[in-house]
N, C-alpha and C positions, 0 to 999 in steps of 0.2 A: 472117730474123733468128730467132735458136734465142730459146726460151723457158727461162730460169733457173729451174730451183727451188728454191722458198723453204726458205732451210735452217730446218730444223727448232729449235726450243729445246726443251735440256733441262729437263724437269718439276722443277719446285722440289719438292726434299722439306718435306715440312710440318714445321713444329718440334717436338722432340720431348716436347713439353707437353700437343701435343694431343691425347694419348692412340691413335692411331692407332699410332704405335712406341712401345710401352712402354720404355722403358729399365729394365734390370736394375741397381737402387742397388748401388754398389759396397759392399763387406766392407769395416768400421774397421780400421784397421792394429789388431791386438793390440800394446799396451804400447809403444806411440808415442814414450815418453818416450828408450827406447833409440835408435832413429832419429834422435833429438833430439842426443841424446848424442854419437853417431857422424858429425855433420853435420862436424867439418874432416877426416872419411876420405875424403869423397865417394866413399860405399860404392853399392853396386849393390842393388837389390832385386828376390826375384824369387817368384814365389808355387809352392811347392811342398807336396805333401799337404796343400794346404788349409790351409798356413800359410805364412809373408813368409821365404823365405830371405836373408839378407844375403853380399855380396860383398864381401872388400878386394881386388880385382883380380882372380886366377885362382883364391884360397882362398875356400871358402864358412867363414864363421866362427862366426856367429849363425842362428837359427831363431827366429822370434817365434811360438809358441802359443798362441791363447785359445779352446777349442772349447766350445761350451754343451753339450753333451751331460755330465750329472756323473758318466758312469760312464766317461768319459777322466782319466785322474790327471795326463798327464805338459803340463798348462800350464803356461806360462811361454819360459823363455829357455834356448833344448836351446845349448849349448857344442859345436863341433865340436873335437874332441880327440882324443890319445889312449892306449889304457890306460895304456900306461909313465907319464903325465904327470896320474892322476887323485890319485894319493898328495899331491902338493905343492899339487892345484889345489885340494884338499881342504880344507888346511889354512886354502886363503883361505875357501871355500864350504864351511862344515861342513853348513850341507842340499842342498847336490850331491848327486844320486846317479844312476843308471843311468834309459835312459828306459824305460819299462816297456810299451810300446808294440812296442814292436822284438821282444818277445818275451824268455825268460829268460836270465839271465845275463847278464854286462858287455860294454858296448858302448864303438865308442870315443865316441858323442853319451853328450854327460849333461845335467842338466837341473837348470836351479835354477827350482824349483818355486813358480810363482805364490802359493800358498798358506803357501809360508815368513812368518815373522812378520819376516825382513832380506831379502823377497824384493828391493824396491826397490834396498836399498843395493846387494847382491848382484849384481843386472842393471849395476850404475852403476858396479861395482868390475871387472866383465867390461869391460865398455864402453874401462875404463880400462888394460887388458891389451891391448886388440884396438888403440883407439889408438896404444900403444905397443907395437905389434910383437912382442907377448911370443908367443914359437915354440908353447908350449902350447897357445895357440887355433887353430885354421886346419886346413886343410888342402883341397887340391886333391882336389877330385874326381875319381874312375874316369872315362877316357872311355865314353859308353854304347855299349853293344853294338850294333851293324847288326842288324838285325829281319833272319829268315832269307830276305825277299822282296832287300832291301838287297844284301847279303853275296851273292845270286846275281845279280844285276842287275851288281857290282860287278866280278865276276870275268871274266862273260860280257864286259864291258869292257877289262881287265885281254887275254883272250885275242885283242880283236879288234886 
């Protein structure tokens, strides 16, 4: 008669209370209330430079920015747009402007600036543009470039 060995149990991980696995507290969504807003989009979210990017499907539309450092200017709610479409978008967002971050000169992101005195309405009046499908907001992102390891891995493929 063979002797069976006793399977083994997996070790319980301990709860993460106990201080043995710290858990890293998640980051507050910056400006929540847009999220809020956008809730019958059932938009996508995704964390880019260290801010919430928003999805309506394959457009990225919105950027939610809140960074504590005060020698960042461009918090708030960056617009994915573009130039041709900053004249009109203007008109609704008169503190719109270029994100300053990206470096000089017109971009097609703008930003309506947390520290506006209509930044609220502003984010709320976006909200109500992206809702409604208005062409101004959106746009699909570039697909990203293969990393030069990628692109050779890809080909030698490609040959065999």
């Amino acid at each position: 008669m063979s002797q069976m060995a006793k399977p083994r149990r997996a070790a319980a991980l301990p709860p993460p209370d106990d201080g043995l696995l710290p858990a890293r507290p998640r980051k507050a969504i910056p400006h929540e209330f847009v999220l809020e807003a956008l809730a019958p989009l059932k938009s996508v979210t995704r964390p880019m430079f260290g801010c919430i990017a928003i999805y309506a499907g394959a457009k990225i539309v919105l950027i939610l920015r809140d960074k504590q450092n005060p020698a960042t200017p461009d918090n708030g709610v960056w617009l994915a747009t573009t130039e041709a479409h900053h004249e009109s978008l203007r008109r609704e967002f008169p503190n719109m402007r270029s994100i300053q971050v990206l470096g000089k000169g017109v971009t097609g992101w703008q930003v309506l600036p947390a520290d506006a005195p209509d930044f609220e309405e502003s984010a709320l009046r976006a909200c109500e543009l992206v809702l409604a499908r208005d062409p101004r907001i959106g746009k699909v992102p570039k697909g990203r470039r293969p990393s030069p390891r990628t692109a050779k891995a890809s080909k030698r493929a490609a040959k065999a």
